[in-house]
N, CA, C and O atoms as a GROMACS GRO file, in nm:
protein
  604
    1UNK      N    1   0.085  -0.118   0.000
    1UNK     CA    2   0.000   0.000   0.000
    1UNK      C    3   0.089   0.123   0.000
    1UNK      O    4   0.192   0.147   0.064
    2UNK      N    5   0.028   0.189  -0.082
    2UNK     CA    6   0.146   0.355  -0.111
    2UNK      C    7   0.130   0.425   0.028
    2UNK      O    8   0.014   0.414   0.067
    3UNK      N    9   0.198   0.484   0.101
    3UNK     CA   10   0.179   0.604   0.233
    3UNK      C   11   0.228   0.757   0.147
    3UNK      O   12   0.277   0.811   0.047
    4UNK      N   13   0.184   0.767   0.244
    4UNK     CA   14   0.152   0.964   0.226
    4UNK      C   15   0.226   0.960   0.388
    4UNK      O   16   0.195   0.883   0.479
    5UNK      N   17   0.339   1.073   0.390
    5UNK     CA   18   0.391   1.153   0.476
    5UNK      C   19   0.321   1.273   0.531
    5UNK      O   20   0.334   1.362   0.447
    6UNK      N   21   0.263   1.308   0.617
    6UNK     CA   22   0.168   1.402   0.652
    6UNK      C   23   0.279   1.513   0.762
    6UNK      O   24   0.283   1.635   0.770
    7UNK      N   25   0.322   1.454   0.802
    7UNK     CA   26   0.424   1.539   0.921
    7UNK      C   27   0.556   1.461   0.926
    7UNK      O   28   0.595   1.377   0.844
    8UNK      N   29   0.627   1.509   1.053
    8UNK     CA   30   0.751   1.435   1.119
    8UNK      C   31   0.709   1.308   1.158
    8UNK      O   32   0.623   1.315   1.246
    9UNK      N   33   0.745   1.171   1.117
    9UNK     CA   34   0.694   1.029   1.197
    9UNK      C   35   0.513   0.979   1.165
    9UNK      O   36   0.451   0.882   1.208
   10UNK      N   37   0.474   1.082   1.083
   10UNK     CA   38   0.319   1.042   1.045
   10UNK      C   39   0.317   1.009   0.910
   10UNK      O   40   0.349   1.093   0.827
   11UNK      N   41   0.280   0.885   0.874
   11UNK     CA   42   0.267   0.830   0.779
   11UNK      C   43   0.116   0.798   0.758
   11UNK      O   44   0.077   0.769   0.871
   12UNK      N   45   0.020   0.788   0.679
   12UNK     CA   46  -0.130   0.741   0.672
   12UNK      C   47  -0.110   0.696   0.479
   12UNK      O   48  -0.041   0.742   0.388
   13UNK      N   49  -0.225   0.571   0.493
   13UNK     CA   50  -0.258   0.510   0.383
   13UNK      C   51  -0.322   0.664   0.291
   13UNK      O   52  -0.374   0.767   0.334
   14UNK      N   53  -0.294   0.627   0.182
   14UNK     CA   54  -0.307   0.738   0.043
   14UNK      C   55  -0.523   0.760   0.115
   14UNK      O   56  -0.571   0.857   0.174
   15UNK      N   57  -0.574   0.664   0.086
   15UNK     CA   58  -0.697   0.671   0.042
   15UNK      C   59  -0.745   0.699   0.209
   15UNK      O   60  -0.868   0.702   0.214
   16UNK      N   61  -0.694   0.716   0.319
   16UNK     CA   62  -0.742   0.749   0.434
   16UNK      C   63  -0.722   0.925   0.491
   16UNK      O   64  -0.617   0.988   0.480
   17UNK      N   65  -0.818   0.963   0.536
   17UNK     CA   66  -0.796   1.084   0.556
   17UNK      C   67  -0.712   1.140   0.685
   17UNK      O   68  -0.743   1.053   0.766
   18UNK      N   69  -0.631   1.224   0.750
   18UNK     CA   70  -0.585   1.253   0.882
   18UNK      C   71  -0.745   1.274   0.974
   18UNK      O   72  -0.721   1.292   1.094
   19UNK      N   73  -0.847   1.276   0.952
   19UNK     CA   74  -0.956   1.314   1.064
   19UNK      C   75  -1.037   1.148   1.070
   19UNK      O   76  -1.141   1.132   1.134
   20UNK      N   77  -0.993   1.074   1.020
   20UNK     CA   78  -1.030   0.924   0.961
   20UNK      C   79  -0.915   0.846   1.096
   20UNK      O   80  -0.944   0.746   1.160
   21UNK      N   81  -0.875   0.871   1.100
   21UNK     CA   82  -0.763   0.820   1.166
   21UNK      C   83  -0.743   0.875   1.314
   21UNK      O   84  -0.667   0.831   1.400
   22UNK      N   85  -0.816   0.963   1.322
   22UNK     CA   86  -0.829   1.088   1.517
   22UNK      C   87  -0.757   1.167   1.512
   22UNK      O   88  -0.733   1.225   1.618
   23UNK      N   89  -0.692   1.207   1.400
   23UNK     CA   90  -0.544   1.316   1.367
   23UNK      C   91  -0.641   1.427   1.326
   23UNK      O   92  -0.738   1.414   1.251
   24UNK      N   93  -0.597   1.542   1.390
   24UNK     CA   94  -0.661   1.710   1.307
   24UNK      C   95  -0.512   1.751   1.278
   24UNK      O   96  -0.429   1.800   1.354
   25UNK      N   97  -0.500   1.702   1.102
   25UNK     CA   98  -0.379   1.821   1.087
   25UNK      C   99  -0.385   1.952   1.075
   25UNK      O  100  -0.279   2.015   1.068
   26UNK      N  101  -0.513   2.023   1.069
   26UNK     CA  102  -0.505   2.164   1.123
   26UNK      C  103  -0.634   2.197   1.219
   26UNK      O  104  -0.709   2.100   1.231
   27UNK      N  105  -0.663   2.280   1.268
   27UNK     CA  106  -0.763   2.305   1.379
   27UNK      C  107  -0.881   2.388   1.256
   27UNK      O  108  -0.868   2.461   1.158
   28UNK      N  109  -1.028   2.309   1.351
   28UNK     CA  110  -1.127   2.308   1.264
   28UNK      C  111  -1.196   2.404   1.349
   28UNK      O  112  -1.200   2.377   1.469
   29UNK      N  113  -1.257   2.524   1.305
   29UNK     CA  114  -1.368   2.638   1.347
   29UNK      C  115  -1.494   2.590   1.311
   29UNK      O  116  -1.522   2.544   1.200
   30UNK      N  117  -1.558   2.598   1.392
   30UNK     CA  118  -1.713   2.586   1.392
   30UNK      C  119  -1.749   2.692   1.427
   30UNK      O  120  -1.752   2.710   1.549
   31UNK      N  121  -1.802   2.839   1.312
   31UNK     CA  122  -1.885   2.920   1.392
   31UNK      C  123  -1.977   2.929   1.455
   31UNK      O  124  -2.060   2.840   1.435
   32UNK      N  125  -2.003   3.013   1.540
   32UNK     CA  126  -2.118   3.008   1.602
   32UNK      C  127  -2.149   2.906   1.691
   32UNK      O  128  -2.260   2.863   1.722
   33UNK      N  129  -2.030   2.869   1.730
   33UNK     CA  130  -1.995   2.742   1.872
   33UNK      C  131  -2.080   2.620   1.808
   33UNK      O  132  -2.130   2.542   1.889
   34UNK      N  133  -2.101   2.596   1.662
   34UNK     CA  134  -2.182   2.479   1.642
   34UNK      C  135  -2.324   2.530   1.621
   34UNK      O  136  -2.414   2.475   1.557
   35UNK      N  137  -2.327   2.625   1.674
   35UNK     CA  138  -2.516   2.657   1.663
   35UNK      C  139  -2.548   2.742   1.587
   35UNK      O  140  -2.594   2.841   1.644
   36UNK      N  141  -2.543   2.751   1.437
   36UNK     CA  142  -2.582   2.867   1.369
   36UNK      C  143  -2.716   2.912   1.362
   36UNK      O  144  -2.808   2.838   1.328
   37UNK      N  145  -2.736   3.067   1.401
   37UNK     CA  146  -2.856   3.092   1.345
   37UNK      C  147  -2.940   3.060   1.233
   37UNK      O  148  -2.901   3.028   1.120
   38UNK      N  149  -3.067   3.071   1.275
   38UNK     CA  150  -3.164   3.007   1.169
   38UNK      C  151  -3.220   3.139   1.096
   38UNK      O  152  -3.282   3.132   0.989
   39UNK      N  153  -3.198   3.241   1.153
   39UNK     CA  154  -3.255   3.377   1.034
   39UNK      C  155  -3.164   3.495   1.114
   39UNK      O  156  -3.125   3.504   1.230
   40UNK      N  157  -3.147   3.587   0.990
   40UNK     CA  158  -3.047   3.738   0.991
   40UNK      C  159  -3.153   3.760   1.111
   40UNK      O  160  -3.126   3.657   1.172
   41UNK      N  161  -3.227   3.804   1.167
   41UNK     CA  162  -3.313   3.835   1.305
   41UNK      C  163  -3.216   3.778   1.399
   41UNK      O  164  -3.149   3.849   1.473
   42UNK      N  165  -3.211   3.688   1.398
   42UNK     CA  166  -3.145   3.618   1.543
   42UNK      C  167  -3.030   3.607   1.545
   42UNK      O  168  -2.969   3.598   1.651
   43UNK      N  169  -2.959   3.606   1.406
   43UNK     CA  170  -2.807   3.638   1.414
   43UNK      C  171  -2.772   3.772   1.487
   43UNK      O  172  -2.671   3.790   1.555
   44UNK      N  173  -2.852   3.845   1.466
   44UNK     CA  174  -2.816   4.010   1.478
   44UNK      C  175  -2.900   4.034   1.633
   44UNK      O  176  -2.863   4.146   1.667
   45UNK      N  177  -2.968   3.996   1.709
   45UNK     CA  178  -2.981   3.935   1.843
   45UNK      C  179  -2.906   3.867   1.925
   45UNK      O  180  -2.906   3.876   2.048
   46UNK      N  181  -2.825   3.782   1.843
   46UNK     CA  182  -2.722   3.731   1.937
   46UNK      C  183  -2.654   3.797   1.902
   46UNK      O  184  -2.651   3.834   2.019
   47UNK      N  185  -2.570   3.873   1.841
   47UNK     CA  186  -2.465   3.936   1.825
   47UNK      C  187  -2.519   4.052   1.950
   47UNK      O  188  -2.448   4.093   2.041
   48UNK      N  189  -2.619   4.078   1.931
   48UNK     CA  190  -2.645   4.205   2.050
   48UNK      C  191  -2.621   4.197   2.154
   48UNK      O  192  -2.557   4.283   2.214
   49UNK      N  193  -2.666   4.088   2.209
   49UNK     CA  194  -2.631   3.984   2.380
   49UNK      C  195  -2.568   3.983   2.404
   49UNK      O  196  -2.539   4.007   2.521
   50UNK      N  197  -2.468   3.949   2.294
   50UNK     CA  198  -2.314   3.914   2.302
   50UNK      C  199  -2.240   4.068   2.344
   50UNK      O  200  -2.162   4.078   2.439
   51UNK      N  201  -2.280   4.180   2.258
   51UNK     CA  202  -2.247   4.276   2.285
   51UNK      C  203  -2.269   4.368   2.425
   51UNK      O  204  -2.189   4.448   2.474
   52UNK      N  205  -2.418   4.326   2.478
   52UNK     CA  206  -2.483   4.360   2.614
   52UNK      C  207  -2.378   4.285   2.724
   52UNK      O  208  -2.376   4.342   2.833
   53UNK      N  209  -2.284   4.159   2.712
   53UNK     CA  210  -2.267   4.070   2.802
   53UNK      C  211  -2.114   4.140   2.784
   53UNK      O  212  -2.078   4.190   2.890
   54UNK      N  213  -2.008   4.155   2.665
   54UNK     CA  214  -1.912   4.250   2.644
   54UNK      C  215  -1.923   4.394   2.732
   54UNK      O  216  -1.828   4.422   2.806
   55UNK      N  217  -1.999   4.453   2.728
   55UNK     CA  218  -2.039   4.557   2.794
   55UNK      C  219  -2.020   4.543   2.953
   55UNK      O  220  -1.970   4.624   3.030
   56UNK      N  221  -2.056   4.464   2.968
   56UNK     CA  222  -2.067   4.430   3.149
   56UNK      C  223  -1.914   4.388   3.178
   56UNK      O  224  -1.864   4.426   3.284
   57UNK      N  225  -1.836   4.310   3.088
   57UNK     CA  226  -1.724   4.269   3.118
   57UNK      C  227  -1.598   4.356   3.098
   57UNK      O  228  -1.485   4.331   3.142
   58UNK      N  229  -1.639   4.472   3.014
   58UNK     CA  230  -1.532   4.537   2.959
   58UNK      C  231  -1.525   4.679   3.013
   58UNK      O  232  -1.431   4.736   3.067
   59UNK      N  233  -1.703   4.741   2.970
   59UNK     CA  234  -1.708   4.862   2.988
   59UNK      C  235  -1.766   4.859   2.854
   59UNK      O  236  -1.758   4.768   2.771
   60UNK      N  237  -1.851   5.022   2.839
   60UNK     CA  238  -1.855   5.031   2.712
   60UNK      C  239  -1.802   5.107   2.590
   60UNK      O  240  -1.838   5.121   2.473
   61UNK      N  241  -1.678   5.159   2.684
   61UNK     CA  242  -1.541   5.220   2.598
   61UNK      C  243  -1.468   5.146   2.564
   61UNK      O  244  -1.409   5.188   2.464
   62UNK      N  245  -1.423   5.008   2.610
   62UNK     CA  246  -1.318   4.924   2.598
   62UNK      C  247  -1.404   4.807   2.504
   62UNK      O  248  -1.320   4.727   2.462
   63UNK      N  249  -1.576   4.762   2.446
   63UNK     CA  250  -1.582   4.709   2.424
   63UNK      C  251  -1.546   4.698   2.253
   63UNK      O  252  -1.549   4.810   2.204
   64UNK      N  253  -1.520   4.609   2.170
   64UNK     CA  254  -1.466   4.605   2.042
   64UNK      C  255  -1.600   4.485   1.973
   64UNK      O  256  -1.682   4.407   2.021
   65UNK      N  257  -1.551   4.535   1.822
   65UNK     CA  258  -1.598   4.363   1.752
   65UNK      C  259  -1.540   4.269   1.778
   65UNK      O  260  -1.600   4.162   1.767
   66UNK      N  261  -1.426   4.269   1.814
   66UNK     CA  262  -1.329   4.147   1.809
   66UNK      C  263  -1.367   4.091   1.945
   66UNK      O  264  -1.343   3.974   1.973
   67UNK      N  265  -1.417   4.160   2.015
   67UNK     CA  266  -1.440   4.119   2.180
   67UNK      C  267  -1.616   4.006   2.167
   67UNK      O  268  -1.670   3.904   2.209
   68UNK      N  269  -1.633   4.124   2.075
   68UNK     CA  270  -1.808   4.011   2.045
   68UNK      C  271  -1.768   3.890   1.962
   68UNK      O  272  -1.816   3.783   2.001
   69UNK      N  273  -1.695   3.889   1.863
   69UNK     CA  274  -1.662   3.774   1.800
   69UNK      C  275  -1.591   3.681   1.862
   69UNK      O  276  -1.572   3.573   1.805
   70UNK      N  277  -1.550   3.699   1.961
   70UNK     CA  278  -1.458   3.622   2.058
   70UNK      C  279  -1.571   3.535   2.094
   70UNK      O  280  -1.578   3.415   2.067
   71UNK      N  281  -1.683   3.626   2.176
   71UNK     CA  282  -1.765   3.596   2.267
   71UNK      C  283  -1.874   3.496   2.214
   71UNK      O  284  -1.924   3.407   2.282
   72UNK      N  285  -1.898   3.520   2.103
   72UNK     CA  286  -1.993   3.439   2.022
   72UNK      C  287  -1.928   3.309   1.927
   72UNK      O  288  -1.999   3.251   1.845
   73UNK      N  289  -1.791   3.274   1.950
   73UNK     CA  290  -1.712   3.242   1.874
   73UNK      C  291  -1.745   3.225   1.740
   73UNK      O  292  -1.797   3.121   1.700
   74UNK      N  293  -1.711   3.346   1.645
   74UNK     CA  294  -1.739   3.382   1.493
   74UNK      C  295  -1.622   3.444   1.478
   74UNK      O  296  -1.546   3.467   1.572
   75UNK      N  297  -1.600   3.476   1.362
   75UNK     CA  298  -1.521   3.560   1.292
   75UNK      C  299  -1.559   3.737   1.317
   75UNK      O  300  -1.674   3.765   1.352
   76UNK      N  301  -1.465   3.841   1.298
   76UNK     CA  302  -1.501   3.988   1.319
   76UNK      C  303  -1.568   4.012   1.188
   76UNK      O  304  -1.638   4.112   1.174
   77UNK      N  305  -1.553   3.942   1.109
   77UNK     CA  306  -1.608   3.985   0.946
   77UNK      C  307  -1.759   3.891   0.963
   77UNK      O  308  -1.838   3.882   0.869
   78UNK      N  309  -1.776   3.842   1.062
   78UNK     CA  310  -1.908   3.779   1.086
   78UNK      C  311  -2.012   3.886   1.138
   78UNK      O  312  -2.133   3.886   1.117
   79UNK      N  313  -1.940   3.975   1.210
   79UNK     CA  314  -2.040   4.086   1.309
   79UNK      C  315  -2.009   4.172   1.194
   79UNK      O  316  -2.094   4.258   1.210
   80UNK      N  317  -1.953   4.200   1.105
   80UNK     CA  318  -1.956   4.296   1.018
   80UNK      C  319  -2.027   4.307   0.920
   80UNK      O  320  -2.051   4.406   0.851
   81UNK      N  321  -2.069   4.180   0.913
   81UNK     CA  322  -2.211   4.125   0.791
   81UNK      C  323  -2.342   4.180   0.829
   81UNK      O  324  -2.435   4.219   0.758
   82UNK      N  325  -2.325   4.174   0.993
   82UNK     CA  326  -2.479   4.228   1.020
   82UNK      C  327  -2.477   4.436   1.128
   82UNK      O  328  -2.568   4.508   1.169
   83UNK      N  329  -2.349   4.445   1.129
   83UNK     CA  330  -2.305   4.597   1.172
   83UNK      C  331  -2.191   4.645   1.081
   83UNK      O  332  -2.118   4.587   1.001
   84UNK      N  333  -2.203   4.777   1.123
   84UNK     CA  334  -2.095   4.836   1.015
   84UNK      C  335  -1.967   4.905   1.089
   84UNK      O  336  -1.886   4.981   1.037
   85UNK      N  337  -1.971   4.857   1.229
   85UNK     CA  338  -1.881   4.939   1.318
   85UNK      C  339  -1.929   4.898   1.452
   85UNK      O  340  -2.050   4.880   1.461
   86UNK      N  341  -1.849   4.879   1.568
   86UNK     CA  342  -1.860   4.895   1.674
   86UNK      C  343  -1.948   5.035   1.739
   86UNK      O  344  -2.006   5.030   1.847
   87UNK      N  345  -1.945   5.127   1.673
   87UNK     CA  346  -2.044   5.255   1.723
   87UNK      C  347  -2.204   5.208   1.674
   87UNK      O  348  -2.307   5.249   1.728
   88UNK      N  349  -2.199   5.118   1.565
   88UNK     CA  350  -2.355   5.080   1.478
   88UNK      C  351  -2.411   4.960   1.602
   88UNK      O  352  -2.528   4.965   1.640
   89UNK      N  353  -2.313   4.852   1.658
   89UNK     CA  354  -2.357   4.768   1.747
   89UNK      C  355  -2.345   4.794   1.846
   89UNK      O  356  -2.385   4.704   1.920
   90UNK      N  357  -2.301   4.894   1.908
   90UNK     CA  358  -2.343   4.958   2.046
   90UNK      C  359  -2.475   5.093   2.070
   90UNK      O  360  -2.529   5.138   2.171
   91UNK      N  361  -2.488   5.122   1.928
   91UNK     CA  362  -2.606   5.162   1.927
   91UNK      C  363  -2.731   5.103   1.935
   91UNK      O  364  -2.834   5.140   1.993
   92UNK      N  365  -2.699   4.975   1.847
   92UNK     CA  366  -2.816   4.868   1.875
   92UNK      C  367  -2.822   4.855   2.002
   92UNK      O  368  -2.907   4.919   2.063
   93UNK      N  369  -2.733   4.770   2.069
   93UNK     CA  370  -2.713   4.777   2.198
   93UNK      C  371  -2.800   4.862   2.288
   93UNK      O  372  -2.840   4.799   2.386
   94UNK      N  373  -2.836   4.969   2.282
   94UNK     CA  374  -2.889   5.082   2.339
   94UNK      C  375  -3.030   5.125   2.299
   94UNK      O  376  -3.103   5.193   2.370
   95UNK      N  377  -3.065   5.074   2.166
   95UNK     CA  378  -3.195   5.054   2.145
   95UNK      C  379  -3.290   4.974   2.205
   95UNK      O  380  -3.402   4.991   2.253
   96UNK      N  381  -3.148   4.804   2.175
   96UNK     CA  382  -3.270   4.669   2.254
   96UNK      C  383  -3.291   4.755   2.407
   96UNK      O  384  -3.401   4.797   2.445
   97UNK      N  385  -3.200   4.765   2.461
   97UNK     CA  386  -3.250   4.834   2.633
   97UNK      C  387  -3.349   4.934   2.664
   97UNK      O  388  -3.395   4.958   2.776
   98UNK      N  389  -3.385   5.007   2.524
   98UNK     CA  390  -3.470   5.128   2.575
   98UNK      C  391  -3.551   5.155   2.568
   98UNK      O  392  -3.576   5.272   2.543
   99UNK      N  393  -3.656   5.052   2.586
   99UNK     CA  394  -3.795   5.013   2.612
   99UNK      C  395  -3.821   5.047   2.710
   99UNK      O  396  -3.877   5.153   2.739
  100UNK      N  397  -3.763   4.910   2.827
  100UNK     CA  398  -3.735   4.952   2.962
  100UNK      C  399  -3.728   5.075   3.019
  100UNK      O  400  -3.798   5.130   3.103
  101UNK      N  401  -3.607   5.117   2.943
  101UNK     CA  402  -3.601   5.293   2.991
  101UNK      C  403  -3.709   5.381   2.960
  101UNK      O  404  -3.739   5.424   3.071
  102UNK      N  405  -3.770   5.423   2.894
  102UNK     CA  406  -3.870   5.446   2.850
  102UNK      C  407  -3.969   5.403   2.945
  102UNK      O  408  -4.027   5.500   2.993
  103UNK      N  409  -4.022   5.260   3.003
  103UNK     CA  410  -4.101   5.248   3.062
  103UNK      C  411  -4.091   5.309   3.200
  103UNK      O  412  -4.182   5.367   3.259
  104UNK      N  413  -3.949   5.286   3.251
  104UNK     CA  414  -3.967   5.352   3.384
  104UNK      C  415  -3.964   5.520   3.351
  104UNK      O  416  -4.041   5.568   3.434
  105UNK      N  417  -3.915   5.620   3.273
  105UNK     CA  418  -3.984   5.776   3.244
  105UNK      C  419  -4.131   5.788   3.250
  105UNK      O  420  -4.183   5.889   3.298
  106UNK      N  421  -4.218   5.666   3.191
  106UNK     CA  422  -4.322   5.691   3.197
  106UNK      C  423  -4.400   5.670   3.316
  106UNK      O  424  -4.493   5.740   3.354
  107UNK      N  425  -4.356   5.574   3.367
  107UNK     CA  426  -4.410   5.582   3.484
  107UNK      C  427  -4.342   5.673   3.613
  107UNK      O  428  -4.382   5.666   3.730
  108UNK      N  429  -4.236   5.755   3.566
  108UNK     CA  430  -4.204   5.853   3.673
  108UNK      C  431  -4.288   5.943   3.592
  108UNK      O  432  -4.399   5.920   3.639
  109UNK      N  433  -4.310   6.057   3.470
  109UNK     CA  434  -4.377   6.116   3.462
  109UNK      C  435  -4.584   6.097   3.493
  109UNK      O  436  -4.651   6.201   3.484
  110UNK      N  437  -4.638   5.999   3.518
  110UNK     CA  438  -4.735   5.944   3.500
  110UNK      C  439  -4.827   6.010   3.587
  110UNK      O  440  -4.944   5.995   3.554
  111UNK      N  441  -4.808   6.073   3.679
  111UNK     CA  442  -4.867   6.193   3.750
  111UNK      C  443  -4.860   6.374   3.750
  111UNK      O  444  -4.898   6.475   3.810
  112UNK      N  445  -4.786   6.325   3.640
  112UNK     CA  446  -4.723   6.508   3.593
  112UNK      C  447  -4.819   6.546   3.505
  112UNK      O  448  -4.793   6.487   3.400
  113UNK      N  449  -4.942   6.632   3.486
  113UNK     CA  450  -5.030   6.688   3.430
  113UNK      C  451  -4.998   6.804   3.298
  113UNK      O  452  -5.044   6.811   3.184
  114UNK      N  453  -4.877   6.904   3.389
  114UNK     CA  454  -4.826   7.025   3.335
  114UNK      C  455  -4.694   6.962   3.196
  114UNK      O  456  -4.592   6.894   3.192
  115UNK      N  457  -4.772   7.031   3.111
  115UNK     CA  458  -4.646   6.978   2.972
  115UNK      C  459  -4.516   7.043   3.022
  115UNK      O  460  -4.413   6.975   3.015
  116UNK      N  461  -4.511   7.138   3.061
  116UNK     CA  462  -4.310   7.191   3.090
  116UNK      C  463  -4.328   7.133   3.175
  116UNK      O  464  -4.293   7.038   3.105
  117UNK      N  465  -4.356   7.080   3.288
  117UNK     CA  466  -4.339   7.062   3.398
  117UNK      C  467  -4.293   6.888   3.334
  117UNK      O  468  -4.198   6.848   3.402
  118UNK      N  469  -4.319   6.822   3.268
  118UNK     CA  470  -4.343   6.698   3.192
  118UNK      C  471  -4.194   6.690   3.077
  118UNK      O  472  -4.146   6.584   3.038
  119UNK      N  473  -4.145   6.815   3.043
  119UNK     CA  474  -4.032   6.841   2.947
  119UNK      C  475  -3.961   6.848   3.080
  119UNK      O  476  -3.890   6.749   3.096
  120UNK      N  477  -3.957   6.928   3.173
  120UNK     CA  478  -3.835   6.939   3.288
  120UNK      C  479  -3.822   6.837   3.318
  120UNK      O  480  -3.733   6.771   3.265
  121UNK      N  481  -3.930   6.762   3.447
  121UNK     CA  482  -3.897   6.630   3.480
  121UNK      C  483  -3.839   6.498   3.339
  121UNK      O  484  -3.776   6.396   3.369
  122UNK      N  485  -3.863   6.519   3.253
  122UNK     CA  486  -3.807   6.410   3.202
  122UNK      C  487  -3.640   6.426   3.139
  122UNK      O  488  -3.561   6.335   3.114
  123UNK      N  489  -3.623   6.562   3.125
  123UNK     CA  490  -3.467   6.595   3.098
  123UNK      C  491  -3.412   6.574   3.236
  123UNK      O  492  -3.308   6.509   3.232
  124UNK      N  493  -3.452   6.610   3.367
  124UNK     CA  494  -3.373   6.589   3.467
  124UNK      C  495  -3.389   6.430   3.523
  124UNK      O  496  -3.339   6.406   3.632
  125UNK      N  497  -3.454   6.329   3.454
  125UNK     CA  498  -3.480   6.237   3.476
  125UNK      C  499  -3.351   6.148   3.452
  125UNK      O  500  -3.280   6.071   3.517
  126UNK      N  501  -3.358   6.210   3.300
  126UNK     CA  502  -3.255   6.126   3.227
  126UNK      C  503  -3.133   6.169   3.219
  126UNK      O  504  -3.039   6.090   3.215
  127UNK      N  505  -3.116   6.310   3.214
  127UNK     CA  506  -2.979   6.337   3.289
  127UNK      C  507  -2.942   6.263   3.402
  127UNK      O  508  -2.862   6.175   3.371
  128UNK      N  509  -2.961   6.265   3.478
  128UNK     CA  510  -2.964   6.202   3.662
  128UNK      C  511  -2.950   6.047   3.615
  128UNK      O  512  -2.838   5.999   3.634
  129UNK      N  513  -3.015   5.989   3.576
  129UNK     CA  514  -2.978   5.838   3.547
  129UNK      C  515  -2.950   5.773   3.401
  129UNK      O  516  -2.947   5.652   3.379
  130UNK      N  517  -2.929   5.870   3.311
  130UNK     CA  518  -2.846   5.803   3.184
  130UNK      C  519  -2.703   5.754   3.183
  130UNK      O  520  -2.673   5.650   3.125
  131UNK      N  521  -2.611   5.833   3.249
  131UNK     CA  522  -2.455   5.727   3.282
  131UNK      C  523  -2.506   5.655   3.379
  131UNK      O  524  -2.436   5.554   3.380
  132UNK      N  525  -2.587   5.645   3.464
  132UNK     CA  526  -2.569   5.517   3.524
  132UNK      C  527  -2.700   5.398   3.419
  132UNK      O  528  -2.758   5.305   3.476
  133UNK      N  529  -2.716   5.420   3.320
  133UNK     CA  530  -2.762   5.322   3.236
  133UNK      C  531  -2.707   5.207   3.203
  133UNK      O  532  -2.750   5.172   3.093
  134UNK      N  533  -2.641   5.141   3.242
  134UNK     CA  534  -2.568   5.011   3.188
  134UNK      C  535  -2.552   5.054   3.008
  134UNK      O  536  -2.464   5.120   2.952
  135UNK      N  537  -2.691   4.977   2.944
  135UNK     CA  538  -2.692   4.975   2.809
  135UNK      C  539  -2.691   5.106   2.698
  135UNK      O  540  -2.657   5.109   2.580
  136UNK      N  541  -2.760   5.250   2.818
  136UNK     CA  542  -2.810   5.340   2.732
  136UNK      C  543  -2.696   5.417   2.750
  136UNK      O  544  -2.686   5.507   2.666
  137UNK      N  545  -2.593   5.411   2.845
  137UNK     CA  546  -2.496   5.485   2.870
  137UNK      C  547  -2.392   5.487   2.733
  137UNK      O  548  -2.305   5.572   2.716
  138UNK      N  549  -2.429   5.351   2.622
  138UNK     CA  550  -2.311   5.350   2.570
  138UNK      C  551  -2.322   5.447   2.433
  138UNK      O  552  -2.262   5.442   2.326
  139UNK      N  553  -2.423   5.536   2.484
  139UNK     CA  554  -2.488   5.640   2.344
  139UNK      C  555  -2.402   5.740   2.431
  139UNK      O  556  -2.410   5.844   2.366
  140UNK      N  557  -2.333   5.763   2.530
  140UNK     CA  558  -2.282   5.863   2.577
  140UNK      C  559  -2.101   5.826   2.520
  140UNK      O  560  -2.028   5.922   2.494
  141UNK      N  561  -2.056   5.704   2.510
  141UNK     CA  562  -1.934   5.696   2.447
  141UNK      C  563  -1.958   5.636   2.286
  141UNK      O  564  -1.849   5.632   2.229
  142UNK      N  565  -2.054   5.595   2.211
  142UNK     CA  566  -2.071   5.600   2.106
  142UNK      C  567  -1.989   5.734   1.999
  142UNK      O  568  -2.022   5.853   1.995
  143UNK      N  569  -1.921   5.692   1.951
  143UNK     CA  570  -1.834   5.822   1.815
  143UNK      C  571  -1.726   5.882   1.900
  143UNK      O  572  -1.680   5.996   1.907
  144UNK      N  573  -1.701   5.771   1.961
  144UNK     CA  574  -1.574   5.780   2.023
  144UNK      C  575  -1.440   5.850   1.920
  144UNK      O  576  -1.437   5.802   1.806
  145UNK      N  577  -1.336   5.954   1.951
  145UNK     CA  578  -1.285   5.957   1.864
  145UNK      C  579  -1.117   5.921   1.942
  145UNK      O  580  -1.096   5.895   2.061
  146UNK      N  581  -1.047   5.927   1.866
  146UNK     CA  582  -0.887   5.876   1.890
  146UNK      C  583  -0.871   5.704   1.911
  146UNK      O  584  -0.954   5.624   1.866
  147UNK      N  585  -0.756   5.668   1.985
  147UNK     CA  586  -0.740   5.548   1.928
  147UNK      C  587  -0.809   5.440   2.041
  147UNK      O  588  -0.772   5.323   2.033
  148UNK      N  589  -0.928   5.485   2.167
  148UNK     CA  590  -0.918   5.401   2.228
  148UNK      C  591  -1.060   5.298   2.160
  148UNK      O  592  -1.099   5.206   2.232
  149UNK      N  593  -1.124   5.318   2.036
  149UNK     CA  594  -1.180   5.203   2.000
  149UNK      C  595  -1.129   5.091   1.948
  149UNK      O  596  -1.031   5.112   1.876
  150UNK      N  597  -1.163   4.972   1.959
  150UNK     CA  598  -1.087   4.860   1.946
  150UNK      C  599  -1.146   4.788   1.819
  150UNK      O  600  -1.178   4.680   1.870
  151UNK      N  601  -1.170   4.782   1.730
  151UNK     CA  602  -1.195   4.675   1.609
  151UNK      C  603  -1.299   4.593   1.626
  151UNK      O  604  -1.327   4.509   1.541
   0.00000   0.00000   0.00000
């Protein structure tokens, strides 16, 4: 039978493959940890999560694509298919959350009758608790400029 030299001391039959045999002669990626999304909706949902869960671990100055692609194990040209920048997916970011936000303004304004009185309280609302927003805060470092965004 003819052999094929594959490495130093590895020899395998011609017609057998190295993954045939329990050998990986190079390391195999599975995006998406094995679980690919089933529609652009949920790709671009998990990429968000991923980005919400980056956020908590990093900050949302320090967070990158490369940090979500890590996290989701994909490629950076994977989050780039469905964003166009780290400022585009931290904006998302700040959208999925601001429902919530929104709901609690409304229910702090929800006894306020007077329209200025209804424009004041809700600018001093959200002044007063927008940096401490987790998600909505990251519209306050969004267009970040110089070199501390990360890819």
């Amino acid at each position: 039978m003819s052999r094929t030299i594959v490495g130093p001391g590895l020899e395998i039959p011609r017609n057998r493959s190295p993954f045939a045999l329990g050998q990986r002669s190079w390391p195999v990626r599975h995006g998406w940890r094995g679980d690919p999304p089933g529609s652009e909706a949920e790709a671009r949902e998990r990429i968000v999560g991923a980005a919400m869960r980056c956020v908590d671990r990093y900050g949302p100055g320090k967070t990158g694509l490369c940090d979500v692609a890590d996290e989701l194990g994909v490629t950076r040209q994977t989050v780039y298919r469905y964003f166009a920048g780290t400022d585009d997916l931290l904006a998302a970011v700040a959208r999925s959350a601001g429902g919530s936000y929104l709901d609690r303004l409304a229910r702090h304004l929800a006894q306020v009758t007077d329209p200025v009185e209804v424009v004041v309280e809700a600018l001093v609302f959200t002044i007063e608790r927008l940096p401490a927003e987790r998600y909505l805060g990251v519209l306050l470092t969004a267009g970040r400029s110089g070199g501390s965004s990360r890819a």
